[in-house]
PDB file of N, CA, C and O in Angstrom:
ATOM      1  N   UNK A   1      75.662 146.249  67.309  1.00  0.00           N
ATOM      2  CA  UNK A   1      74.841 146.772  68.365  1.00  0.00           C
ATOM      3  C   UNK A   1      74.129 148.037  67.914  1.00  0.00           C
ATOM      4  O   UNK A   1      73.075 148.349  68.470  1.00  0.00           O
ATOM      5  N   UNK A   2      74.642 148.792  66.935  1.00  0.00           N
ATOM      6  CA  UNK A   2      74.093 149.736  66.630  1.00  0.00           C
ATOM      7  C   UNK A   2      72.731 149.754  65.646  1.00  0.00           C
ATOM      8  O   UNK A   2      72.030 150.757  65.514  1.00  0.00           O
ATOM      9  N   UNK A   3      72.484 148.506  64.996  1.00  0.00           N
ATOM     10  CA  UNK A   3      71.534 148.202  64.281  1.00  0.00           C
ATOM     11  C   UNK A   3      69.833 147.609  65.308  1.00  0.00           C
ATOM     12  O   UNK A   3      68.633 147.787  65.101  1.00  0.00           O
ATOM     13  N   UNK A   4      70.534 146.969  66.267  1.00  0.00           N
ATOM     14  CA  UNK A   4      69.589 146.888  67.285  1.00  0.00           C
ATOM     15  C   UNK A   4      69.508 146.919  68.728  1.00  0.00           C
ATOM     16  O   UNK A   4      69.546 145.967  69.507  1.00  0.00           O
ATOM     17  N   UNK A   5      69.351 148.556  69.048  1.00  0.00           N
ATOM     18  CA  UNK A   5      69.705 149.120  70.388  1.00  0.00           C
ATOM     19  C   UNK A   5      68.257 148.460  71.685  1.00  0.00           C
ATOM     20  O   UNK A   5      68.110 148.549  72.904  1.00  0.00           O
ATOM     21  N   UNK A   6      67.476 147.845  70.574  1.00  0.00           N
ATOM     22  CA  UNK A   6      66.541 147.163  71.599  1.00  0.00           C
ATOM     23  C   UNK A   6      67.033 146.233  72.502  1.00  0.00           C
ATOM     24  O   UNK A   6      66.882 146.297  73.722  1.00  0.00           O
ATOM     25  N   UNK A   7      67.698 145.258  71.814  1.00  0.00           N
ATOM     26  CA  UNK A   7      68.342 144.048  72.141  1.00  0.00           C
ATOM     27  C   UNK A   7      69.495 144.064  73.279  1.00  0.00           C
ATOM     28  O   UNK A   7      69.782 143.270  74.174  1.00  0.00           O
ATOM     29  N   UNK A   8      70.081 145.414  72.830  1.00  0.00           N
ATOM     30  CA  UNK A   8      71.036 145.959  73.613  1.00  0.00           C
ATOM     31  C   UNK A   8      70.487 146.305  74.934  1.00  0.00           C
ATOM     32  O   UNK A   8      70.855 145.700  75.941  1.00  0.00           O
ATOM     33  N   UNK A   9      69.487 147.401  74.974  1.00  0.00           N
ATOM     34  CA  UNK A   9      69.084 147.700  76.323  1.00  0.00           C
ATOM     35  C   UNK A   9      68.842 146.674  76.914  1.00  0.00           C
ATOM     36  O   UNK A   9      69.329 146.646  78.044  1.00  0.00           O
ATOM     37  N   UNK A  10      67.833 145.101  76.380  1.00  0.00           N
ATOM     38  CA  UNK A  10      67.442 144.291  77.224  1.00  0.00           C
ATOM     39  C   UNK A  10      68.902 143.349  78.077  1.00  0.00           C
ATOM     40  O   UNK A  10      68.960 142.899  79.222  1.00  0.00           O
ATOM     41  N   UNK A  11      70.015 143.324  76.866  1.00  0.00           N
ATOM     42  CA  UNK A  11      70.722 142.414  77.845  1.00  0.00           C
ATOM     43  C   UNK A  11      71.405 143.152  78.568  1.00  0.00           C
ATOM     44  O   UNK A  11      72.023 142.392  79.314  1.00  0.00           O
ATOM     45  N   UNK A  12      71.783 144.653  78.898  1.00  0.00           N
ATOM     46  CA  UNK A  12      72.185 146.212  79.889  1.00  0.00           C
ATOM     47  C   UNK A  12      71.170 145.199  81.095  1.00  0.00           C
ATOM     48  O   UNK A  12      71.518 144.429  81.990  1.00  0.00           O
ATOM     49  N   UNK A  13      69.980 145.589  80.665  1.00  0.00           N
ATOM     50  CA  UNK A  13      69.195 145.774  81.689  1.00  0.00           C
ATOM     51  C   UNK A  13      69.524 144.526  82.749  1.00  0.00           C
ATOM     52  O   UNK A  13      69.733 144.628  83.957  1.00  0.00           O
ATOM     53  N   UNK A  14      69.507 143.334  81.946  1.00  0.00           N
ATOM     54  CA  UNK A  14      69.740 142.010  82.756  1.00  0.00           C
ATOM     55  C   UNK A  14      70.848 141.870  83.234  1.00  0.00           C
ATOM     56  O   UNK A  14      70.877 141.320  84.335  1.00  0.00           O
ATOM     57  N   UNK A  15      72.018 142.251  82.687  1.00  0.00           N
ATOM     58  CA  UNK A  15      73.184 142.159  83.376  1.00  0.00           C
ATOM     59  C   UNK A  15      73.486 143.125  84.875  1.00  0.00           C
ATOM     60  O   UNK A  15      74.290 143.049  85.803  1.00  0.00           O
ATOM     61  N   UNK A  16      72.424 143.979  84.524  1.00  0.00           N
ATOM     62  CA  UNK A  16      72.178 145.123  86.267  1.00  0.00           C
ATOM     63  C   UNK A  16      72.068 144.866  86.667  1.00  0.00           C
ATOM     64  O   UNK A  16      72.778 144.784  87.669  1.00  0.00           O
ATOM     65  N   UNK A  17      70.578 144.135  86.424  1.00  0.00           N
ATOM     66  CA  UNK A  17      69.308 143.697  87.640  1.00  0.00           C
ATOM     67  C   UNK A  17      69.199 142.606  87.947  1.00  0.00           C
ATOM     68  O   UNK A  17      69.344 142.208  89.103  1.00  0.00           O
ATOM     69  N   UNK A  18      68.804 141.602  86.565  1.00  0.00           N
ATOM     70  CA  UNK A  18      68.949 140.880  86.471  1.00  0.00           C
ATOM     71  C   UNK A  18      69.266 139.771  87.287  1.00  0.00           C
ATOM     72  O   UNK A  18      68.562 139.072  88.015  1.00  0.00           O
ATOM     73  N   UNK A  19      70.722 139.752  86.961  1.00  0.00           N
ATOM     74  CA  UNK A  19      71.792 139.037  88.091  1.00  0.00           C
ATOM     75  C   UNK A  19      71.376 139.095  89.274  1.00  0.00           C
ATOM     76  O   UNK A  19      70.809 138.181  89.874  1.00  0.00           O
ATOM     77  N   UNK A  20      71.714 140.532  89.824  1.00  0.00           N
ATOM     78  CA  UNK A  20      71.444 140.925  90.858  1.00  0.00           C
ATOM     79  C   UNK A  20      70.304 140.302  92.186  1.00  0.00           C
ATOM     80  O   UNK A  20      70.475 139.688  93.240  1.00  0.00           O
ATOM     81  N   UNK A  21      69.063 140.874  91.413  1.00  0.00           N
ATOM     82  CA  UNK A  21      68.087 139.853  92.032  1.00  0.00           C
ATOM     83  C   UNK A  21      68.155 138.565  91.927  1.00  0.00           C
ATOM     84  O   UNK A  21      67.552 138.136  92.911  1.00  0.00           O
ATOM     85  N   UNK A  22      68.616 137.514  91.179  1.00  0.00           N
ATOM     86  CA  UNK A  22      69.279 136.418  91.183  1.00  0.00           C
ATOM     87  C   UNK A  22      69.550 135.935  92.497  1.00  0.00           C
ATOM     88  O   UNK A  22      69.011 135.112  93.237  1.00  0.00           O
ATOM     89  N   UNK A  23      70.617 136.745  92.576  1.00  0.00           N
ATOM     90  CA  UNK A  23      71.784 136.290  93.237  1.00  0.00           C
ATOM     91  C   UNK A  23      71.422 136.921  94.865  1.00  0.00           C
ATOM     92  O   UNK A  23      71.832 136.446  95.924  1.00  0.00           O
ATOM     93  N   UNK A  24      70.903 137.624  94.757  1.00  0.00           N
ATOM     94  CA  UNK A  24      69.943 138.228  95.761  1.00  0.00           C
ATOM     95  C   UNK A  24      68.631 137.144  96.257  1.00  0.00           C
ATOM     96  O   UNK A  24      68.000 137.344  97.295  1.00  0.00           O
ATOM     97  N   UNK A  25      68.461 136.428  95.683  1.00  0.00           N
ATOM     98  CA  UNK A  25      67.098 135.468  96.273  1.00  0.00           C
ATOM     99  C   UNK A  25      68.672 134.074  96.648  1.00  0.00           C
ATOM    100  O   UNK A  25      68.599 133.603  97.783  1.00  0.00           O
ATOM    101  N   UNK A  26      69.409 133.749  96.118  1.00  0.00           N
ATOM    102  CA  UNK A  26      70.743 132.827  96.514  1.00  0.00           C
ATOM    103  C   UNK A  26      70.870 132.930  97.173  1.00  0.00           C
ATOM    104  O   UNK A  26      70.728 131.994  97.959  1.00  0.00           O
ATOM    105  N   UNK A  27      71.304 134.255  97.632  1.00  0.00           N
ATOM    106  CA  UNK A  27      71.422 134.727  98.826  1.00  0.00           C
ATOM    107  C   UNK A  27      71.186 134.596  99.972  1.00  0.00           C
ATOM    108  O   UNK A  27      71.889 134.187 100.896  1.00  0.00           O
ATOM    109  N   UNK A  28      69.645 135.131  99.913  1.00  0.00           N
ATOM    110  CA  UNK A  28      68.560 135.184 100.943  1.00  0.00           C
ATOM    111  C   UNK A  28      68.305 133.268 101.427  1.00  0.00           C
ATOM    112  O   UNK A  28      68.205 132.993 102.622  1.00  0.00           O
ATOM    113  N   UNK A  29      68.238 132.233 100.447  1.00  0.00           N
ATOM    114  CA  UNK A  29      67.955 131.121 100.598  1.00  0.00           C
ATOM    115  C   UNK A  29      69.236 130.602 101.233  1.00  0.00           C
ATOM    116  O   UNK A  29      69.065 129.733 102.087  1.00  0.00           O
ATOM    117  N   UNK A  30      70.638 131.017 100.944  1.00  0.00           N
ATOM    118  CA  UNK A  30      71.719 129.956 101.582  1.00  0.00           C
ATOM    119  C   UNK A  30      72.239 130.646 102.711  1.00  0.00           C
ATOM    120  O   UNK A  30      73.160 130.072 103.293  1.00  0.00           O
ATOM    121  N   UNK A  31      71.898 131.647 103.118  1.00  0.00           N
ATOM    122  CA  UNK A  31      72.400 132.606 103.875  1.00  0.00           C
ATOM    123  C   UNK A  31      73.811 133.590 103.782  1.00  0.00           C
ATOM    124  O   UNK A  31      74.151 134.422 104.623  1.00  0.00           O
ATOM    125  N   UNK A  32      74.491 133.261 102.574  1.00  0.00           N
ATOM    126  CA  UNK A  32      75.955 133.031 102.090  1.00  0.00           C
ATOM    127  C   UNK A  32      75.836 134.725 101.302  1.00  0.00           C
ATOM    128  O   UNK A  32      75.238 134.889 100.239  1.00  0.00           O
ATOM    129  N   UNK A  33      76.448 135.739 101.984  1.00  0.00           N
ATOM    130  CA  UNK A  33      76.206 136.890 101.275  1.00  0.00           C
ATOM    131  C   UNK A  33      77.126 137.238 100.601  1.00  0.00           C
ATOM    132  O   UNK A  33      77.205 138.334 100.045  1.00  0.00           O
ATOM    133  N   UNK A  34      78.214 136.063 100.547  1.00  0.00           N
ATOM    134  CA  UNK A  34      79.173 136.614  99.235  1.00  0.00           C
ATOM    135  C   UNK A  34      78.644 136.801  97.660  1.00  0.00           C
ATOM    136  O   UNK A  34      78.922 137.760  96.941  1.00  0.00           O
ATOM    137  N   UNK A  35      77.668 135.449  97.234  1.00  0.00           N
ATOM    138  CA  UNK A  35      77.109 135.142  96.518  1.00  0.00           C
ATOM    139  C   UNK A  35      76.429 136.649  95.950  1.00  0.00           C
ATOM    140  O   UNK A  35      76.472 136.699  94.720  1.00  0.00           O
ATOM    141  N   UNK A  36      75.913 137.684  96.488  1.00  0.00           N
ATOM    142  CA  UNK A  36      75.653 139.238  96.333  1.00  0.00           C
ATOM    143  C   UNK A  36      76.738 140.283  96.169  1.00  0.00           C
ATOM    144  O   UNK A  36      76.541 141.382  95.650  1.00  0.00           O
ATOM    145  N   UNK A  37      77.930 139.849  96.662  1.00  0.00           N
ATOM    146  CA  UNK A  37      78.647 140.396  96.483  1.00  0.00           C
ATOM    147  C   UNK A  37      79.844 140.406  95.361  1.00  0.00           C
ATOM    148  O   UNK A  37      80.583 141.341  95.051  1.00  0.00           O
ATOM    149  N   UNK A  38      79.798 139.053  94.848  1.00  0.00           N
ATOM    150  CA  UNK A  38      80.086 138.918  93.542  1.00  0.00           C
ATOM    151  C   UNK A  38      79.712 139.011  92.295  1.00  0.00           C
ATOM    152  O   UNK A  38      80.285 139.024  91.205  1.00  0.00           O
ATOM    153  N   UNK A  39      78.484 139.082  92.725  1.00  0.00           N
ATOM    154  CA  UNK A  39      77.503 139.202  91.876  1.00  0.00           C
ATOM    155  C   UNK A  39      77.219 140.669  91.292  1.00  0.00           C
ATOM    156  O   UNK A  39      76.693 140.905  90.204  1.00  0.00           O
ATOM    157  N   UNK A  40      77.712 141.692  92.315  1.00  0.00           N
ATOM    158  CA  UNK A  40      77.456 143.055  92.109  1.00  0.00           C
ATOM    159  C   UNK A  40      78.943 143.689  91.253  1.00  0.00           C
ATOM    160  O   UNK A  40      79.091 144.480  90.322  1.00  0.00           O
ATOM    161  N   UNK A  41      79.890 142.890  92.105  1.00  0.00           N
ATOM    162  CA  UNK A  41      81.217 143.132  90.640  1.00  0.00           C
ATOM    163  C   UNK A  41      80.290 142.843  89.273  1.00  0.00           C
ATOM    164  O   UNK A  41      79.535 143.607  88.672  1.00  0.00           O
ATOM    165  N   UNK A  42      80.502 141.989  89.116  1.00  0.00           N
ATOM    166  CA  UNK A  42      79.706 141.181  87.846  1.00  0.00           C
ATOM    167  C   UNK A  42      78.666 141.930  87.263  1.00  0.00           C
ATOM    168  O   UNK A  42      78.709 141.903  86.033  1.00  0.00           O
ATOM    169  N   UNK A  43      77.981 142.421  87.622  1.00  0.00           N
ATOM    170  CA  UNK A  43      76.792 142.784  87.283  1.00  0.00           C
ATOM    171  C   UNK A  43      77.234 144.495  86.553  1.00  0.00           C
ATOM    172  O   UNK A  43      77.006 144.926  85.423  1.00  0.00           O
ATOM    173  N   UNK A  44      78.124 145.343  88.060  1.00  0.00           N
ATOM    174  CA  UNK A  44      78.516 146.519  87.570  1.00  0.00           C
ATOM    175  C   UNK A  44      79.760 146.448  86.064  1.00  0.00           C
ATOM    176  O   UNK A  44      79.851 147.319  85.199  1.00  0.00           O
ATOM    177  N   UNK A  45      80.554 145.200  86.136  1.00  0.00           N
ATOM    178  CA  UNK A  45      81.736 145.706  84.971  1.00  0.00           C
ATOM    179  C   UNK A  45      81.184 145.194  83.620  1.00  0.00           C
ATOM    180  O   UNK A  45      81.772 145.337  82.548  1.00  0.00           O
ATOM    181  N   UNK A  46      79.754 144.460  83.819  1.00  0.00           N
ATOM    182  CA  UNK A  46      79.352 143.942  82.812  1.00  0.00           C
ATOM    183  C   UNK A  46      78.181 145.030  82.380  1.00  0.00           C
ATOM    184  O   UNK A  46      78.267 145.471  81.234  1.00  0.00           O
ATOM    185  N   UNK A  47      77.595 145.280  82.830  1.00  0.00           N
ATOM    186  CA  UNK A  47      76.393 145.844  82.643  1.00  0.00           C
ATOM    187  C   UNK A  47      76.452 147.749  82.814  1.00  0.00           C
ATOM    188  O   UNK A  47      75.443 148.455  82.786  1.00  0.00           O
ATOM    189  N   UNK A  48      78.091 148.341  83.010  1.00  0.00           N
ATOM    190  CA  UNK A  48      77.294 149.337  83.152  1.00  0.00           C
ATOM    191  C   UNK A  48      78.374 149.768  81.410  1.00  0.00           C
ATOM    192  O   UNK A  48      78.074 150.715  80.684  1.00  0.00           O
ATOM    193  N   UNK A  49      79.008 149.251  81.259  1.00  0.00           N
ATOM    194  CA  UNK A  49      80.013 149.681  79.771  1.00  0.00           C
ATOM    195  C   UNK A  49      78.851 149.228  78.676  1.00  0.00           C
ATOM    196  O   UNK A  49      78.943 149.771  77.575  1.00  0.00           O
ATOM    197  N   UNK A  50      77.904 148.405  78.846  1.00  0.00           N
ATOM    198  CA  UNK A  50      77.142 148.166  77.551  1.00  0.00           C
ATOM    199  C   UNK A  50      75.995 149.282  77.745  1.00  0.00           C
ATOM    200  O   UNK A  50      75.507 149.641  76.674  1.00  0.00           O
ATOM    201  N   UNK A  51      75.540 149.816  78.731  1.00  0.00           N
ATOM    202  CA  UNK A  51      74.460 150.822  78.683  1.00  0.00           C
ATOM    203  C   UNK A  51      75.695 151.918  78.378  1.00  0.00           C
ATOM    204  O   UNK A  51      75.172 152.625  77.517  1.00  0.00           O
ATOM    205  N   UNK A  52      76.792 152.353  78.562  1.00  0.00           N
ATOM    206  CA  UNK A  52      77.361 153.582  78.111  1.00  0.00           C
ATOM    207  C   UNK A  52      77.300 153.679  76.580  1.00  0.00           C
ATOM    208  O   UNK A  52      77.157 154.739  75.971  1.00  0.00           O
ATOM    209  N   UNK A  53      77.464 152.067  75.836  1.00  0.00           N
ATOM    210  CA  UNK A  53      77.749 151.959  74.412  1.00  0.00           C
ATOM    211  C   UNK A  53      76.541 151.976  73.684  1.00  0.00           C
ATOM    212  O   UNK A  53      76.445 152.300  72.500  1.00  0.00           O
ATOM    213  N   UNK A  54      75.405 151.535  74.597  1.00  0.00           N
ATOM    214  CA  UNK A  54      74.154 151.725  73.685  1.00  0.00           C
ATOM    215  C   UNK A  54      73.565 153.617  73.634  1.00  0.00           C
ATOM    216  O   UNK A  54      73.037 154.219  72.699  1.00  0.00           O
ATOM    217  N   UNK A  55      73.829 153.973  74.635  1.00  0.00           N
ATOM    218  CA  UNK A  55      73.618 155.077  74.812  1.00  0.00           C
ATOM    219  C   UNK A  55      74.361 156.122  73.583  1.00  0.00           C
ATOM    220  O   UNK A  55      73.717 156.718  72.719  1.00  0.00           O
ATOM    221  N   UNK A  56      75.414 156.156  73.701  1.00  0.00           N
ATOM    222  CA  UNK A  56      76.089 156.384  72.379  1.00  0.00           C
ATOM    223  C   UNK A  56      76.125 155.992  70.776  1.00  0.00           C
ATOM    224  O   UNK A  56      76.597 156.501  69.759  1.00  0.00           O
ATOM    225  N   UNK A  57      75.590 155.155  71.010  1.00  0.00           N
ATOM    226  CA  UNK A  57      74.953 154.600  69.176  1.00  0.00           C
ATOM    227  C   UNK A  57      73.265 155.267  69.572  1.00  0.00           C
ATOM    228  O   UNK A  57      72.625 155.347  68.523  1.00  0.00           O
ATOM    229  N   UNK A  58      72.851 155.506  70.189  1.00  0.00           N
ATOM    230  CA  UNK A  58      71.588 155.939  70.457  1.00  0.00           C
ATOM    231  C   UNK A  58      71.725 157.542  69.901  1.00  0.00           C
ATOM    232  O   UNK A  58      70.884 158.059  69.165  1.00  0.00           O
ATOM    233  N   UNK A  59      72.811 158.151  70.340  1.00  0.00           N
ATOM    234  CA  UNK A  59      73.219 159.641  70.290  1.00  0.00           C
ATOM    235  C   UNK A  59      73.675 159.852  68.802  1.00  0.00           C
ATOM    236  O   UNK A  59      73.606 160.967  68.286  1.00  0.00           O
ATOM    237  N   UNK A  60      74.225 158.562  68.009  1.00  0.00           N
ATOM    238  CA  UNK A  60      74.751 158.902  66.902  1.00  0.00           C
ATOM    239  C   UNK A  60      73.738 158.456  65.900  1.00  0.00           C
ATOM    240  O   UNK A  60      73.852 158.817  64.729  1.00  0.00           O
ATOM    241  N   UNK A  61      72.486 157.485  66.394  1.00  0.00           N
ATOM    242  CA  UNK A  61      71.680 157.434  65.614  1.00  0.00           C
ATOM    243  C   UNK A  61      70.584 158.779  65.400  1.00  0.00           C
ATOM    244  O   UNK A  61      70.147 159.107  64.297  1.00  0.00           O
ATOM    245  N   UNK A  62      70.236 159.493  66.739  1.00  0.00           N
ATOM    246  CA  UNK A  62      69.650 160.757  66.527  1.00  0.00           C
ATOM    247  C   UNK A  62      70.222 161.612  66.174  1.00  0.00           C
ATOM    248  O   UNK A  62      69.527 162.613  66.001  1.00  0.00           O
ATOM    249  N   UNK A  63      71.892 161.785  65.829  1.00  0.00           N
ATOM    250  CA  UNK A  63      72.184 162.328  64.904  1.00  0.00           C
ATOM    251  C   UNK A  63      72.191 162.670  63.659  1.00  0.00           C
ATOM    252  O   UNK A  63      72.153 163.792  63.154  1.00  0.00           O
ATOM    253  N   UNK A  64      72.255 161.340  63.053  1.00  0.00           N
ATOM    254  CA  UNK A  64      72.011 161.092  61.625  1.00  0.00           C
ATOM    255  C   UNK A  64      70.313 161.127  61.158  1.00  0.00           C
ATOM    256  O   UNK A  64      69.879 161.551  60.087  1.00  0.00           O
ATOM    257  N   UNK A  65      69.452 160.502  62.394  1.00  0.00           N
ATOM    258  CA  UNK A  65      68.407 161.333  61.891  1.00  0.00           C
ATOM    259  C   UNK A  65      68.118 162.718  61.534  1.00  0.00           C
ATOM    260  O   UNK A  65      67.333 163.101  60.667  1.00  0.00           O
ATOM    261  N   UNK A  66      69.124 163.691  62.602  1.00  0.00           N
ATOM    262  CA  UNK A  66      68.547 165.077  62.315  1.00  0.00           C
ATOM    263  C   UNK A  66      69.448 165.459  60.826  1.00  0.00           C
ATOM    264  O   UNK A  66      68.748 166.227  60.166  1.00  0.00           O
ATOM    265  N   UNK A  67      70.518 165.217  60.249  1.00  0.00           N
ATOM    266  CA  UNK A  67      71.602 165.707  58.963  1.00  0.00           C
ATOM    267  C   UNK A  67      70.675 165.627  57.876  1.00  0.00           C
ATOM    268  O   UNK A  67      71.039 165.902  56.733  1.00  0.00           O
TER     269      UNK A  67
END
C-alpha cells in the first residue's frame, strides 16, 4: 500500500461512500432501512482503518522525501 497510495485512497473512498450511497438508493427503493444500517457498520470498520493507514504511509513518505 505504500507504493501506491492512489489506489489506496480510491478503495478508502469507496468503502465510505461508496457503499453507503449504494445501500442508500436499496434503501430508498425497498423501503427496508436496515439495509443502511448495515451498511454503515460496514462501510465505517472497513473504510475508516484504511484511510488511517494510507494517511500514515503518506506521512512516512513525506518524510523520506524531506532526509
Amino acid at each position: 500500500m505504500k507504493q501506491n497510495l492512489k489506489f489506496a485512497w480510491i478503495a478508502s473512498w469507496f468503502a465510505l461512500v461508496g457503499q453507503l450511497i449504494f445501500f442508500l438508493g436499496v434503501s430508498i427503493f425497498t423501503g427496508e432501512w436496515r439495509f443502511l444500517m448495515w451498511s454503515l457498520l460496514a462501510s465505517m470498520s472497513a473504510g475508516v482503518p484504511s484511510m488511517i493507514r494510507s494517511w500514515q504511509a503518506q506521512k512516512e513518505e513525506d518524510n523520506r522525501r524531506l532526509d
